[in-house]
PDB file as gemmi writes it, atoms N, CA and C in Angstrom:
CRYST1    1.000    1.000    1.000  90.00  90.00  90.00 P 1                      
ATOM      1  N   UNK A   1      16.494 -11.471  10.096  1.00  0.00           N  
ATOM      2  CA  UNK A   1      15.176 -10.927  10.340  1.00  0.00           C  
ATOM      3  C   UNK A   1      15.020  -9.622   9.563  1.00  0.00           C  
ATOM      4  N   UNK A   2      14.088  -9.626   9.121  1.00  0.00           N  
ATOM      5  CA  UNK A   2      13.861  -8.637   7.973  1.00  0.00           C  
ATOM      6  C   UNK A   2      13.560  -7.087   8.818  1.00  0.00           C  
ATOM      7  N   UNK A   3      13.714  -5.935   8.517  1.00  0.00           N  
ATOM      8  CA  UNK A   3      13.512  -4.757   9.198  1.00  0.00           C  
ATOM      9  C   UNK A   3      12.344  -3.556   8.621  1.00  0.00           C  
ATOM     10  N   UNK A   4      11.454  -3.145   9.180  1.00  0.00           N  
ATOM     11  CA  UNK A   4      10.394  -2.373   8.484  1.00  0.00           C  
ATOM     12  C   UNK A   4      10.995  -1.062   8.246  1.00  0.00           C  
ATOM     13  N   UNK A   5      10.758  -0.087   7.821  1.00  0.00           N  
ATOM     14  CA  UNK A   5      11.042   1.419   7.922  1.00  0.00           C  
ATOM     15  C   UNK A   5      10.367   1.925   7.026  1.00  0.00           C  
ATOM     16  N   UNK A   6       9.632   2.877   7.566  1.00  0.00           N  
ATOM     17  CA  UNK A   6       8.634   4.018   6.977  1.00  0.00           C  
ATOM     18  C   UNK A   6       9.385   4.637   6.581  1.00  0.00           C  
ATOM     19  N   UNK A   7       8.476   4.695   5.384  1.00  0.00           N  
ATOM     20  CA  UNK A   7       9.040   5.914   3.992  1.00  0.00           C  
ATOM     21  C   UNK A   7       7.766   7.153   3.799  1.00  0.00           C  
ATOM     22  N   UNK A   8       8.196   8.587   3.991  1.00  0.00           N  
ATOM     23  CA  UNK A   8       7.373   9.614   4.180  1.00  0.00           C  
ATOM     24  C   UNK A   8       7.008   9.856   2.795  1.00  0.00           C  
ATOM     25  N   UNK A   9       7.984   9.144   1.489  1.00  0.00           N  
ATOM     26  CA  UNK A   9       7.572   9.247   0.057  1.00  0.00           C  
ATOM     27  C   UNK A   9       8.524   8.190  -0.584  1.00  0.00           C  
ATOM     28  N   UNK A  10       7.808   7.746  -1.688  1.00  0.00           N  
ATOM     29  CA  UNK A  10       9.019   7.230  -2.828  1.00  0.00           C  
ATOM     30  C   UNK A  10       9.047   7.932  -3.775  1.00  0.00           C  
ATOM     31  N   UNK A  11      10.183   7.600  -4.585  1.00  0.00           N  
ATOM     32  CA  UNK A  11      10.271   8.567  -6.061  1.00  0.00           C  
ATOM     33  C   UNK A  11       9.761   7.109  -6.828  1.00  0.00           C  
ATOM     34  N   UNK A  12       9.298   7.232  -7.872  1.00  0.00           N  
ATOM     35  CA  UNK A  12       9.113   6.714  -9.315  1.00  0.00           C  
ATOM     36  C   UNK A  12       9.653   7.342 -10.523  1.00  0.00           C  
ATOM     37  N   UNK A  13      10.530   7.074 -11.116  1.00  0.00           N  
ATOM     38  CA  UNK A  13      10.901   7.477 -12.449  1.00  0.00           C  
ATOM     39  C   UNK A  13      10.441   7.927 -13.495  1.00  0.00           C  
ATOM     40  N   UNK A  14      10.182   8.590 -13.962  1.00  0.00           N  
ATOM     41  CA  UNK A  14       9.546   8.722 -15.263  1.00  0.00           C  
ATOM     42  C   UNK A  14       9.576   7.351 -16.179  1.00  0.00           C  
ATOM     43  N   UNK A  15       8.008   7.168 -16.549  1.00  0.00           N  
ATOM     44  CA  UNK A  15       7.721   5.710 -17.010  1.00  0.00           C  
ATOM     45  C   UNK A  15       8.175   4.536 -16.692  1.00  0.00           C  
ATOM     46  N   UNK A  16       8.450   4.778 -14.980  1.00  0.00           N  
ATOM     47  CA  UNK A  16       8.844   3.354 -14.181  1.00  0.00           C  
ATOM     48  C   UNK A  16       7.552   3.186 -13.594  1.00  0.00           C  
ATOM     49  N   UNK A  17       7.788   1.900 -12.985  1.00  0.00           N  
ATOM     50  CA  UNK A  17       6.890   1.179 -11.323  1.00  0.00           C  
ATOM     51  C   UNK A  17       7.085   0.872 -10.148  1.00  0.00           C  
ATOM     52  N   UNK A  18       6.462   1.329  -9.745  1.00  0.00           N  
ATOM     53  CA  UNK A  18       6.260   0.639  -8.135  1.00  0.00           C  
ATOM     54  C   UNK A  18       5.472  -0.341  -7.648  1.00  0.00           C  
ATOM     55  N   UNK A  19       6.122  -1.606  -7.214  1.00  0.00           N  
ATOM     56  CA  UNK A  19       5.220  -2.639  -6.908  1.00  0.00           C  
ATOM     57  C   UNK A  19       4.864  -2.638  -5.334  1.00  0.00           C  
ATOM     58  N   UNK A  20       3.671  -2.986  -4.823  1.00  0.00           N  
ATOM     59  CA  UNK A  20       3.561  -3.460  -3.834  1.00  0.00           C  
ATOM     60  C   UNK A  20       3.065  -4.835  -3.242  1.00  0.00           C  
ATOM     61  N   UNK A  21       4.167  -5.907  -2.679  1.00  0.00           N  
ATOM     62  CA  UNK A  21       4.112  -6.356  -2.823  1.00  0.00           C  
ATOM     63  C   UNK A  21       4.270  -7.405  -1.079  1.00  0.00           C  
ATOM     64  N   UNK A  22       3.860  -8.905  -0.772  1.00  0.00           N  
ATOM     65  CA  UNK A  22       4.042  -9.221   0.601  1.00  0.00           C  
ATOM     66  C   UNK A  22       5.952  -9.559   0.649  1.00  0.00           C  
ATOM     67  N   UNK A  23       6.558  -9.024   1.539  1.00  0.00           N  
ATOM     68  CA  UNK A  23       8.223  -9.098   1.401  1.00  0.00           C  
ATOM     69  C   UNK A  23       8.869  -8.041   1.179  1.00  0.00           C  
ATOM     70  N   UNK A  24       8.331  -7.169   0.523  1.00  0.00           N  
ATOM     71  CA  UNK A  24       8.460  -5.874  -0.389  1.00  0.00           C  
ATOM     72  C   UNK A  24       7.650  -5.203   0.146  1.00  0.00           C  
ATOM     73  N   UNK A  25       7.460  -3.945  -0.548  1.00  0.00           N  
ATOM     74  CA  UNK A  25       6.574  -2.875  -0.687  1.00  0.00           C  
ATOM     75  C   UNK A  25       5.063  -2.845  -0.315  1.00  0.00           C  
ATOM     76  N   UNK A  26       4.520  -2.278   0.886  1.00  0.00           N  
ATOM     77  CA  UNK A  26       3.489  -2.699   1.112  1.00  0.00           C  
ATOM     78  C   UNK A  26       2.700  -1.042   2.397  1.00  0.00           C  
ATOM     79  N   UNK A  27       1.584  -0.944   2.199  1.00  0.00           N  
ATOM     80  CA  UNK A  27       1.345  -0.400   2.834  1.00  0.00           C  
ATOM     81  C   UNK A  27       0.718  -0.786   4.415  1.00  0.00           C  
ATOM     82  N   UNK A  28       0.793   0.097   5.561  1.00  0.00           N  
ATOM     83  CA  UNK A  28      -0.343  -0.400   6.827  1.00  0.00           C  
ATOM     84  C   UNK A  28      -0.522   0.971   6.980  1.00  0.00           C  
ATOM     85  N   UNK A  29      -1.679   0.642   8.002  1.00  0.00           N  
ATOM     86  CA  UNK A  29      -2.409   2.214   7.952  1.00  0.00           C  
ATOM     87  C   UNK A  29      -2.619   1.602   9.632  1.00  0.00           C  
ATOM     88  N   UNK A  30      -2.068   2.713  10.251  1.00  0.00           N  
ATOM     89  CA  UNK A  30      -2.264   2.883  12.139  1.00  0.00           C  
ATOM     90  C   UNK A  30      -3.204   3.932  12.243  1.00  0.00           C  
ATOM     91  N   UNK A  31      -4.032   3.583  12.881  1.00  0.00           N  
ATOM     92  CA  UNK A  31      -5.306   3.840  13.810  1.00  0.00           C  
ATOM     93  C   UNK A  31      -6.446   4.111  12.471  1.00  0.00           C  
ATOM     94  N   UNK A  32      -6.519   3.261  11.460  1.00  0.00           N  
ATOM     95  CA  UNK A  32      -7.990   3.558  10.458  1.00  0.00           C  
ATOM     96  C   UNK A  32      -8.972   3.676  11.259  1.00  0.00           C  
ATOM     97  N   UNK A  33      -9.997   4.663  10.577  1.00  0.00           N  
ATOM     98  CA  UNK A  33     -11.478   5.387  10.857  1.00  0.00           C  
ATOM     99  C   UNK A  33     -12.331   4.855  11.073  1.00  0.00           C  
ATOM    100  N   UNK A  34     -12.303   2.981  10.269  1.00  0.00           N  
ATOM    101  CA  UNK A  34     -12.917   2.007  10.700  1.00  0.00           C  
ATOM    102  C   UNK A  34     -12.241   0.896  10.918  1.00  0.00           C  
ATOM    103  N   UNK A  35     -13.534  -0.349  11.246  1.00  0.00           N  
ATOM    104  CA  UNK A  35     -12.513  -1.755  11.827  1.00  0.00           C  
ATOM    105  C   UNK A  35     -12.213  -2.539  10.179  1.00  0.00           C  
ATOM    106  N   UNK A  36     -10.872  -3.111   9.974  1.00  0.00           N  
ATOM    107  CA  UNK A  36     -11.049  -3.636   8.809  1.00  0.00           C  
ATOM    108  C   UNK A  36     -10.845  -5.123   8.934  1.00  0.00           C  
ATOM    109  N   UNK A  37     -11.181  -5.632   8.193  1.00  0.00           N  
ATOM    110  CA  UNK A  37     -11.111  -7.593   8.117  1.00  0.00           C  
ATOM    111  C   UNK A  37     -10.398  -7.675   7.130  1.00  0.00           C  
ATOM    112  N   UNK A  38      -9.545  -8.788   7.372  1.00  0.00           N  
ATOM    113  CA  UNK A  38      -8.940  -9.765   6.359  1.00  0.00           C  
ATOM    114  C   UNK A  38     -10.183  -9.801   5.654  1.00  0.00           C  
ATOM    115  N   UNK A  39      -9.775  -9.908   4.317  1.00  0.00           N  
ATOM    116  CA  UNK A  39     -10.462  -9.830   2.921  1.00  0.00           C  
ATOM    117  C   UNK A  39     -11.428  -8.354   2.336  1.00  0.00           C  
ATOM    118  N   UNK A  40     -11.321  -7.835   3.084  1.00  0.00           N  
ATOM    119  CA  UNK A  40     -12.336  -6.330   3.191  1.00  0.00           C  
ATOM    120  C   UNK A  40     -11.823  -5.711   1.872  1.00  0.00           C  
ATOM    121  N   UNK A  41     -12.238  -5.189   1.107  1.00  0.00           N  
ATOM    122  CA  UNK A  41     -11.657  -4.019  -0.305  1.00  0.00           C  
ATOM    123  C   UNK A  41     -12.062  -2.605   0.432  1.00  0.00           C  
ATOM    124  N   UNK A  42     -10.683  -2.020   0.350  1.00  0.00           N  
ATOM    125  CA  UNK A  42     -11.239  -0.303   0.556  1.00  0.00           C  
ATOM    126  C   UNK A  42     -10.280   0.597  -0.633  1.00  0.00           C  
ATOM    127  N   UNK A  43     -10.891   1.360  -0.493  1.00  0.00           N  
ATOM    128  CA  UNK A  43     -10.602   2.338  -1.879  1.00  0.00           C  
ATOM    129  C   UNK A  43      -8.912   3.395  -1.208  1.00  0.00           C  
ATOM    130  N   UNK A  44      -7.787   2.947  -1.773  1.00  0.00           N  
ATOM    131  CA  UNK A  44      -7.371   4.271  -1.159  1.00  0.00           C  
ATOM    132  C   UNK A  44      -6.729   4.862  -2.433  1.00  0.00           C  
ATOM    133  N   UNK A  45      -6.105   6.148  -1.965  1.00  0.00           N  
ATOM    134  CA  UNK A  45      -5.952   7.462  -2.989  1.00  0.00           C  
ATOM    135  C   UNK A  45      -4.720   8.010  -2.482  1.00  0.00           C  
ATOM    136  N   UNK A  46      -3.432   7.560  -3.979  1.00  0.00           N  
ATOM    137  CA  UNK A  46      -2.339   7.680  -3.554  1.00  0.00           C  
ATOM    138  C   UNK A  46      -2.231   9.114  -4.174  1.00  0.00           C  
ATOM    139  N   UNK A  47      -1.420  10.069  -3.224  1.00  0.00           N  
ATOM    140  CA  UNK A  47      -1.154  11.404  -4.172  1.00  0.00           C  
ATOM    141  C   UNK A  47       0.237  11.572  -4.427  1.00  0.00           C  
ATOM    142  N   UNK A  48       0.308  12.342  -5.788  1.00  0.00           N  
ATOM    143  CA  UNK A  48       1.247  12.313  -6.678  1.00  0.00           C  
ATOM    144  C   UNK A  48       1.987  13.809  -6.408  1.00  0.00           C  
ATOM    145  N   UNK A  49       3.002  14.320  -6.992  1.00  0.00           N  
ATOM    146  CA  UNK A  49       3.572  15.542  -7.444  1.00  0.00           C  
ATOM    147  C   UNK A  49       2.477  16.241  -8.005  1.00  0.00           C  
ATOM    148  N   UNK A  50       2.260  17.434  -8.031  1.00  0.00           N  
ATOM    149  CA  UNK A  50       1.629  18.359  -8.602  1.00  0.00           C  
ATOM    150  C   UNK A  50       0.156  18.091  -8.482  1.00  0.00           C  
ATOM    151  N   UNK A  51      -0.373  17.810  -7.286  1.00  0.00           N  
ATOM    152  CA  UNK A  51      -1.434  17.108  -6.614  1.00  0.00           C  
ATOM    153  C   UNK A  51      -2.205  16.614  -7.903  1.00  0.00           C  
ATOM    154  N   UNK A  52      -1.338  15.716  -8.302  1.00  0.00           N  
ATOM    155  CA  UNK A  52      -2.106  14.080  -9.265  1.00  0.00           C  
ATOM    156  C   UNK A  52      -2.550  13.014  -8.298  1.00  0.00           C  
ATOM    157  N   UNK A  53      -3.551  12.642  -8.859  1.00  0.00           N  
ATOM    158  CA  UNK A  53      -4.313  11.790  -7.648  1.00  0.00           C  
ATOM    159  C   UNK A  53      -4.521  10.500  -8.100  1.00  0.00           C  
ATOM    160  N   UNK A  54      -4.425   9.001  -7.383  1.00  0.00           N  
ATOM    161  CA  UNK A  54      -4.875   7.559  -8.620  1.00  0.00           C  
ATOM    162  C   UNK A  54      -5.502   6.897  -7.588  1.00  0.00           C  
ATOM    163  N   UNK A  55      -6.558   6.499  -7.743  1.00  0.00           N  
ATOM    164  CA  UNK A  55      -7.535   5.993  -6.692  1.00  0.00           C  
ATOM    165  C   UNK A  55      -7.216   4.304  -6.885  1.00  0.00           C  
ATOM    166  N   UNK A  56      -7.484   3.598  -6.071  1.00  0.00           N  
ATOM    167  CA  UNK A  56      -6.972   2.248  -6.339  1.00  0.00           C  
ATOM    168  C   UNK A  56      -7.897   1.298  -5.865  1.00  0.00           C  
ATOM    169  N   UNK A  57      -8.478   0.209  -5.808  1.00  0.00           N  
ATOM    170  CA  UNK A  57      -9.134  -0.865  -4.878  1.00  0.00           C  
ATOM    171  C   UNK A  57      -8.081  -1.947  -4.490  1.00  0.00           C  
ATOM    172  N   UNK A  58      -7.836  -1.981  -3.240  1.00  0.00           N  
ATOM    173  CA  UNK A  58      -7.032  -2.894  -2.143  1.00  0.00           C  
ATOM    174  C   UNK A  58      -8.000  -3.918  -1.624  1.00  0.00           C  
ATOM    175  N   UNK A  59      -7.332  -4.814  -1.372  1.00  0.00           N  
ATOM    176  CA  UNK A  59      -7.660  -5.830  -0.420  1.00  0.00           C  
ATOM    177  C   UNK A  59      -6.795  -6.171   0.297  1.00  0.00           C  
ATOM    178  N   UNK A  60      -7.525  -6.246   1.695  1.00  0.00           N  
ATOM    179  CA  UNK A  60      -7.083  -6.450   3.075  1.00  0.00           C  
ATOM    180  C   UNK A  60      -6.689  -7.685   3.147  1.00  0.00           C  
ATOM    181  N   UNK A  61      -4.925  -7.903   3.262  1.00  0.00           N  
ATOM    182  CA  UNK A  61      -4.666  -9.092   3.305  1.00  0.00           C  
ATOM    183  C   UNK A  61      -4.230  -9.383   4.788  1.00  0.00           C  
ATOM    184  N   UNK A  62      -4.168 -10.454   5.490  1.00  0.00           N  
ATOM    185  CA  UNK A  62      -3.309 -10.866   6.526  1.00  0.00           C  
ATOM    186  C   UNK A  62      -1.855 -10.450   6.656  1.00  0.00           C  
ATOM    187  N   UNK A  63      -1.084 -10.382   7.917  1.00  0.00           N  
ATOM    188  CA  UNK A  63      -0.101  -9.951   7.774  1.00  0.00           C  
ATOM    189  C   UNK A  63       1.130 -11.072   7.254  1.00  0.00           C  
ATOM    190  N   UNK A  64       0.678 -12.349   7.468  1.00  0.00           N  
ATOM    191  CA  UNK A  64       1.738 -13.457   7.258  1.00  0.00           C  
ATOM    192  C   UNK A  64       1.450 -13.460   5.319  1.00  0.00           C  
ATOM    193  N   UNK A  65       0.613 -12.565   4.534  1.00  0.00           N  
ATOM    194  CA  UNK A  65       0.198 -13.262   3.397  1.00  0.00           C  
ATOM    195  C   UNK A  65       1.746 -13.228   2.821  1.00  0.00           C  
ATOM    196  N   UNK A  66       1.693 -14.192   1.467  1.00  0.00           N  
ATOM    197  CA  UNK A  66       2.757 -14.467   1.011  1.00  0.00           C  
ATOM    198  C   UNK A  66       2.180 -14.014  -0.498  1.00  0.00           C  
ATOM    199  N   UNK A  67       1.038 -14.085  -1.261  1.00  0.00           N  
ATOM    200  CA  UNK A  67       0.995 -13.737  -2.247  1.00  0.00           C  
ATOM    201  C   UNK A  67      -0.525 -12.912  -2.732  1.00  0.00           C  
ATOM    202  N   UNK A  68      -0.672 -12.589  -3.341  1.00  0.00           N  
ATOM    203  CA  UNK A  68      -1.734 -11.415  -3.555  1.00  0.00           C  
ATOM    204  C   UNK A  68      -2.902 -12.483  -4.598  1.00  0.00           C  
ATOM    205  N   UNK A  69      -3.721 -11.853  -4.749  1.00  0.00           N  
ATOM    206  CA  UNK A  69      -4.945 -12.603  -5.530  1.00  0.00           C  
ATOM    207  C   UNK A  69      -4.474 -12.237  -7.035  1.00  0.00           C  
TER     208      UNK A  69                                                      
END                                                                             
C-alpha cells in the first residue's frame, strides 16, 4: 500500500523537472475557498526561490485517476 507524505518544499535542479503526476507527484489542497468538481480548471501559482512566481492551469482530476489529459 502506497504511503502519502507532505512535502513543505521540493528542490529542482538547475535545468531539471518536476513532474506531477497520478502515482507520483501530485498536489491536494484541504479546505479550498471554493467547491471544486471533477473536471473544473483552476489557476494555481507555484512560488519559487527568490519570490519567482509560474502560474499554471490544472484540472481537477478524480482521486482514483490513472492518467492526465
Amino acid at each position: 500500500m502506497a504511503k502519502m507524505v507532505m512535502a513543505e518544499k521540493m528542490e529542482i535542479p538547475a535545468k531539471g523537472t518536476l513532474e506531477f503526476k497520478p502515482g507520483g507527484l501530485h498536489a491536494m489542497f484541504e479546505k479550498p475557498v471554493a467547491k471544486l468538481q471533477v473536471g473544473d480548471r483552476m489557476q494555481v501559482e507555484l512560488l519559487f526561490d527568490h519570490a519567482q512566481k509560474i502560474s499554471m492551469d490544472c484540472k481537477v482530476n478524480p482521486a482514483n485517476a490513472r492518467q492526465f489529459e
